[in-house]
C-alpha positions in Angstrom: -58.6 127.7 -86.5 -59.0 130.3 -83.6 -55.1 130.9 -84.0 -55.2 131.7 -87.4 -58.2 133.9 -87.2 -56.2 135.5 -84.6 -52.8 135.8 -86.4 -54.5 136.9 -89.4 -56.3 139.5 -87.3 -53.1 140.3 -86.0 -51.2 141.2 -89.2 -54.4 142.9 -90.7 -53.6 145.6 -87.4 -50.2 145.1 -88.2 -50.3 146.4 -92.0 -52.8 149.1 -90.8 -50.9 150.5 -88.1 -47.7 150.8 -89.6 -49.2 152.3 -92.7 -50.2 155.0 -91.0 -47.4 155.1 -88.5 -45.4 155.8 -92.3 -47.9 158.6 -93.6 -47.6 160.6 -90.4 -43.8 160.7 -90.0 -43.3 160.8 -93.6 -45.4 163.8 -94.0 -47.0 165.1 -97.0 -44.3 163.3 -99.1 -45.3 159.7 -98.1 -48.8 159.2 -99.9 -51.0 156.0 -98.7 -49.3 153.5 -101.5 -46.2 155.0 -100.9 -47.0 154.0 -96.7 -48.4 150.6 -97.7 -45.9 149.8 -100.1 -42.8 150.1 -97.0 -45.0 148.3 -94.8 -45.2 145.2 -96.7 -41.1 145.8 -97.5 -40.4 145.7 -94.2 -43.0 142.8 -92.5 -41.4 140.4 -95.7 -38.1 141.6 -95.2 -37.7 141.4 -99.1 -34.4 144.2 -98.7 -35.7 146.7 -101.3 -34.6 150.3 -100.9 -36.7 153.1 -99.0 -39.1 154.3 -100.8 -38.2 158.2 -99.5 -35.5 159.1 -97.6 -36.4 158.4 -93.5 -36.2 160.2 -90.9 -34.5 158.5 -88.0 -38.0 158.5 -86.3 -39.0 156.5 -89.5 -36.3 154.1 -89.0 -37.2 153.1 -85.7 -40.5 152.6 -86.9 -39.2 150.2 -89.7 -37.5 148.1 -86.6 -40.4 148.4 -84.8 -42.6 147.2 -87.8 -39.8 144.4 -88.3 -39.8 142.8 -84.8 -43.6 142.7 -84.5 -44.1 141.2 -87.5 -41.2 138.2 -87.3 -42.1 138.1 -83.8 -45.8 137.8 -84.3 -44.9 135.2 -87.4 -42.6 133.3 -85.3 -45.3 132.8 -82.5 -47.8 131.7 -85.1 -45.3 129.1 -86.5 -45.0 127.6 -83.2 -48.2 127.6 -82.3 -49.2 125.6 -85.3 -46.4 123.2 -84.5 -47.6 122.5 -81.4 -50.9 121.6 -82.6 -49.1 119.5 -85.3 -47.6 117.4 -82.2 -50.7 117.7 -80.2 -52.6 116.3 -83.0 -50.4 113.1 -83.8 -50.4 112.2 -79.3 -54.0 112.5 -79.9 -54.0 110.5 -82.9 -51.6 108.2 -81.2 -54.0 107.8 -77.8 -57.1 107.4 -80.1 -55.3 104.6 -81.9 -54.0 103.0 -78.7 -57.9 103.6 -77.4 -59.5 101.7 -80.3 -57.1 98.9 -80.1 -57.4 98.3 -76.3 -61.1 97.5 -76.8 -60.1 94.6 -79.6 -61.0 91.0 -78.9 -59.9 87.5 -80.8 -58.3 89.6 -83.6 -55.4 89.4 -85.5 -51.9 91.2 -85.4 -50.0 91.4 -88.5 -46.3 92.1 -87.7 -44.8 94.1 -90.5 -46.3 95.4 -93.4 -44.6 94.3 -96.3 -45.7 92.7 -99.1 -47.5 90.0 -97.8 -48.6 91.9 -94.8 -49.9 94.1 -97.3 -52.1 91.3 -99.1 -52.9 89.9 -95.5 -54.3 93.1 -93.9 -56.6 94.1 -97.7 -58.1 90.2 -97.5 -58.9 90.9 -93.6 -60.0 94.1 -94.2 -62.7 92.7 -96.7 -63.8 89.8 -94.7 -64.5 92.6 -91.8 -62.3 91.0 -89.5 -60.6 92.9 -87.1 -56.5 93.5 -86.9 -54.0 95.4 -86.3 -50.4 95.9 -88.0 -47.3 97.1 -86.5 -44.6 98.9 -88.7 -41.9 101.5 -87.7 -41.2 102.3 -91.4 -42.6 106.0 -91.6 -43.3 105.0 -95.5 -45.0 101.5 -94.3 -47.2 103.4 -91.3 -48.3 106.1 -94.0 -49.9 103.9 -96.4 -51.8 102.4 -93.3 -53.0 105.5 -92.5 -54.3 105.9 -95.7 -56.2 102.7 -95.5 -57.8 103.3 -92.3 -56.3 100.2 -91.0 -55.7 100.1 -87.2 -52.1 100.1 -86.2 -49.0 100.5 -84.1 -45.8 102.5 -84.4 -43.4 100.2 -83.1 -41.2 97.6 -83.4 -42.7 94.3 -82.9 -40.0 92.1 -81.8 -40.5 94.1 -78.3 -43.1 92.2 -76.2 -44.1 96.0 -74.6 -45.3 96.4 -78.7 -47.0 92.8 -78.6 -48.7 93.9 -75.3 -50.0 96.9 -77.2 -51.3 95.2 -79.9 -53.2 93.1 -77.3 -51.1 89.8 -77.9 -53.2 88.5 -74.5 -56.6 89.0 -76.1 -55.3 88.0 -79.9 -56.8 84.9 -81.9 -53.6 84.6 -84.3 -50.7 86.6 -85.1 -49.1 86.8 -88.8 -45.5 87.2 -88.6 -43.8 88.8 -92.2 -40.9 90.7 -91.2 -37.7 91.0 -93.2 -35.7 88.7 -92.0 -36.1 84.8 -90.8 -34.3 85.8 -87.2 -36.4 88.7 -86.7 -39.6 86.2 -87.2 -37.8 83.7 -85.4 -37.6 85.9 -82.5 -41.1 87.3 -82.5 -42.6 83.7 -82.6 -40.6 82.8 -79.9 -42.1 85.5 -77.8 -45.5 85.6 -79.1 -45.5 82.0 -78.1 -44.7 82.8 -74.3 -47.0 85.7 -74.4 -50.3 83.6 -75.8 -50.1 80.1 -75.5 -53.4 79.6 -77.5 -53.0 81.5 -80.6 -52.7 80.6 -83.8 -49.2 81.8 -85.5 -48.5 81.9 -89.0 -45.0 83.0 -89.8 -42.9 83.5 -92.8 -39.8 82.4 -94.1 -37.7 83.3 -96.5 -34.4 80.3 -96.1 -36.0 76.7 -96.5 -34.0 75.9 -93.6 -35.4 77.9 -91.1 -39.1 76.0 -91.4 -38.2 73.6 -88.4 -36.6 76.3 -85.9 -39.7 78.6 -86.5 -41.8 75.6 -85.4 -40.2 74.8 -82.5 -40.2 78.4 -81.7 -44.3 78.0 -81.6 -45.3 78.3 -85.1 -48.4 76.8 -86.4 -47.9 77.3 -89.9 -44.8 78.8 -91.7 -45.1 79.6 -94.9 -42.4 80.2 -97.5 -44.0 82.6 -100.6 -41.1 81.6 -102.8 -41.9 77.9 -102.9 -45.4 78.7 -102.8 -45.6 80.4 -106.0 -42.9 78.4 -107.3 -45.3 75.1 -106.7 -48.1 76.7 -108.0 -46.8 78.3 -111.2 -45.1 74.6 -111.9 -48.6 72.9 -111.7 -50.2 75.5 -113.8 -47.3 75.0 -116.1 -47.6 71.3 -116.2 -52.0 71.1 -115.7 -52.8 73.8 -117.6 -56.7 72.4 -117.6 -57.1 72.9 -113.9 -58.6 76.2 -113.0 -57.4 76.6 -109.2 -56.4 74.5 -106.1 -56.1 74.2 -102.7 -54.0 72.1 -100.3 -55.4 70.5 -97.0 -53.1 69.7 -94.1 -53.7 66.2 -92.6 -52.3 65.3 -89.1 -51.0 62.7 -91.0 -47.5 64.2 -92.2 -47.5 61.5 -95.4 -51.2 62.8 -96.4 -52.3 65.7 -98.2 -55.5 66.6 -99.3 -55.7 68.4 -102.5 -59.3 70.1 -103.7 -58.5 71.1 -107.7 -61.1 72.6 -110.1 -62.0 71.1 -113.4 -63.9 72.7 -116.2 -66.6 70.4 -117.3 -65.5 71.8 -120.9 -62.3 70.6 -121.0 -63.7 66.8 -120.0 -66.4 65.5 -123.1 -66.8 61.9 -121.0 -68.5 63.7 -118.1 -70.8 66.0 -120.0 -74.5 65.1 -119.4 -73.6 62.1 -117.0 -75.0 62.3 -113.2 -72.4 62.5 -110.4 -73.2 59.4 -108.9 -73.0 58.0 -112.4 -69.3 59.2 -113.4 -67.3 57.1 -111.4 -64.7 59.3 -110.1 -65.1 57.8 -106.5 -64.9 54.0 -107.4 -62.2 54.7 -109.9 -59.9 57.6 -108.8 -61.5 57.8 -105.0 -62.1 61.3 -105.9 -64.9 63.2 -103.9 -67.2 65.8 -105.8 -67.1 68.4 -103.1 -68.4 71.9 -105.2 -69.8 72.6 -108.4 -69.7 76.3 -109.6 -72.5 76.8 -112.1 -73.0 78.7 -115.3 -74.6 81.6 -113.5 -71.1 81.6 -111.4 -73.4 80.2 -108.2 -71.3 77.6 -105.9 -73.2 74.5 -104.9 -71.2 72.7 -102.4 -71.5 69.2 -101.5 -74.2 68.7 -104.8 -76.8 66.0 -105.0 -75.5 63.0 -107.1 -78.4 63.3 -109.3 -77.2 66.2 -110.3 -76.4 66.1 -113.9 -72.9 67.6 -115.0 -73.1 70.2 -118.2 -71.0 72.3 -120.3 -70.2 75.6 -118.8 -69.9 74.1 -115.1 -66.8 73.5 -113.3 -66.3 70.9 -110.5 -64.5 71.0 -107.1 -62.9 67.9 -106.8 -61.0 66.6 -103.6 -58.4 63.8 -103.3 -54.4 62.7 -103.0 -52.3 64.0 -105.3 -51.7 61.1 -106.4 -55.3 60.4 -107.1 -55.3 63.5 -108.9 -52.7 62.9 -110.9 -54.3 59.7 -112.2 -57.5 61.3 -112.5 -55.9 64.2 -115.0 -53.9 61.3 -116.9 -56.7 59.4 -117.8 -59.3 62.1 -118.9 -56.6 64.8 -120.4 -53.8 62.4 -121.9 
C-alpha cells in the first residue's frame, strides 16, 4: 500500500511538473489545457501529434517527461511483482508452518474427484488433513476452500515428509493412475508403518498388488457404485446400506434400512416379538424415528410403527431371505 501511495504520489509531481515545464517553454501560446493535455500524450505514449509546434528545448522536455514516467511505471511494476512473489513464499511458509504443527491427521494424495468428496466430508467432521496436488487448477480450488495443503508431487517421499507422513493417522491415496498409487503406497508404507491407508484403483486387477504394497483398504469407485446402483435396482424398498468387513474373508456383515411402511406384518408388533432373530438371524441395530431421531441398539419393547425405519444387520444371505419373504 506504501508503494502505491508513493507511485501515485509520484506521477501526481510527474503530471504537475511537466505541465508547467510545457507552459513555460511554450510561452504565451501553450495555455494550461494545452500543457496538461501534452503531458498526458507523452506519460501514455498514445502517439498523437504536438499540440503546437516545439521548440527543441520542448522536445527534450517530452523525452525527459517520457523516460520518467516509463521509468517511474516500470519500477512500480516490479515492485508490485515482487510483493506478488513475496506474498505466495509467505503464503507457502505459513502453509508449511500450520502443517508442521498437525498431529494423527490425514493426507489426501491428489485431489480429484474423490479426493474432492474425501477432503468436504473431513472438512465437516472437523478432522484435520491435508491434500497434495501440483495441478495449478486442483491447488486453486483448495485455496478457495481453506483446506490445508501442499504444492507438490506426492509420489516423492521429501512431499510425504512435508505432509508429516511420520505423525499421520491414515493417508488416502486417489491419484490418476493405479502405478502412481501403487508407488505412493509402497512408500507411505515404509515411511509409517502404523497408518491406516486407503487407496484407489481404477483396474480390478491391481487390488492385490496395492495390498501387498501396504494397503489397508483399496477401493474401486466403479464397482462401488456399480454394486450399489444394482441393489437399488434390484431392492428398491431398501432405503440405504452398509458393508462390514469381517477378518473372516467368506463373511460379510451387511446393516440395510427398511421402511416400516413398506412392511404391514411388523407394524404395531414389539421388536422382541417380530421374529427377525429366530427366523432370519437378523439383529435390529437402529431405528430412525418419525421425528428423524436415531435410536441405536432400541429396547425390544419397543413397539415398531408407521413412519419408522429400521437398521437391520445380518449376511447377505440372511438379508436376502429376509426381503423375499416380507416383499415377494
Amino acid at each position: 500500500m506504501r508503494k502505491r501511495t508513493k507511485f501515485i504520489l509520484y506521477l501526481i509531481g510527474l503530471v504537475i511538473v511537466s505541465t508547467l515545464g510545457y507552459s513555460m517553454l511554450g510561452g504565451e501560446e501553450w495555455t494550461l489545457v494545452d500543457s496538461l493535455y501534452m503531458t498526458v500524450i507523452a506519460l501514455t505514449t498514445v502517439g498523437f501529434g504536438e499540440v503546437h509546434t516545439l521548440s527543441a528545448s520542448g522536445r527534450i522536455w517530452t523525452i525527459m517527461v517520457i523516460v520518467f514516467g516509463v521509468t517511474g511505471l516500470s519500477v512500480f511494476l516490479s515492485s508490485l511483482g515482487t510483493d506478488f512473489i513475496e506474498f505466495k513464499r509467505y503464503r507457502k511458509r505459513s502453509m508449511k508452518n500450520k502443517i508442521s504443527k498437525l498431529q494423527h491427521h490425514y493426507i489426501i494424495c491428489g485431489y480429484g474427484r474423490t479426493g474432492k468428496y474425501v477432503s468436504h466430508e473431513l472438512f465437516k467432521k472437523g478432522v484435520p488433513f491435508v491434500v497434495i496436488d501440483n495441478k495449478p487448477e486442483k491447488l486453486e480450488e483448495i485455496r478457495e476452500h481453506g483446506f490445508l495443503h501442499l504444492e507438490g508431487n506426492a509420489m516423492l517421499d521429501e512431499t510425504l515428509y512435508e505432509a508429516g507422513i511420520d505423525r499421520a493417522k491414515g493417508l488416502v491415496i486417489t491419484l490418476d493412475s493405479d502405478q502412481d498409487n501403487l508407488y505412493v503406497t509402497m512408500s507411505a508404507r515404509t515411511l509409517n508403518k502404523d497408518a491406516y491407508i486407503i487407496s484407489r484403483c481404477i483396474q480390478p486387477d491391481t487390488k492385490k498388488m496395492l495390498q501387498r504394497a501396504g494397503a489397508d483398504k483399496v477401493v474401486n469407485p466403479y464397482i462401488a457404485s456399480g454394486q450399489k446402483i444394482a441393489e437399488l435396482l434390484l431392492s428398491p424398498q431398501v432405503e440405504d446400506s452398509a458393508t462390514i468387513s469381517t477378518p473372516n474373508a467368506n463373511i460379510d456383515l451387511l446393516i440395510e434400512q427398511f421402511k416400516i411402511d413398506d412392511m404391514a406384518s411388523l407394524d404395531g408388533i414389539m421388536i422382541k416379538d417380530s421374529r427377525l432373530r429366530e427366523d432370519f438371524r437378523l439383529m435390529v441395530v437402529g431405528l430412525l424415528g418419525k421425528d428423524g431421531d436415531i435410536t441405536l441398539n432400541p429396547d425390544p419393547h419397543t413397539v415398531l410403527e408407521s413412519g419408522q425405519t429400521i437398521m437391520l444387520i445380518g449376511s447377505e444371505e440372511d438379508l436376502a431371505r429376509f426381503k423375499q419373504a416380507i416383499f415377494e
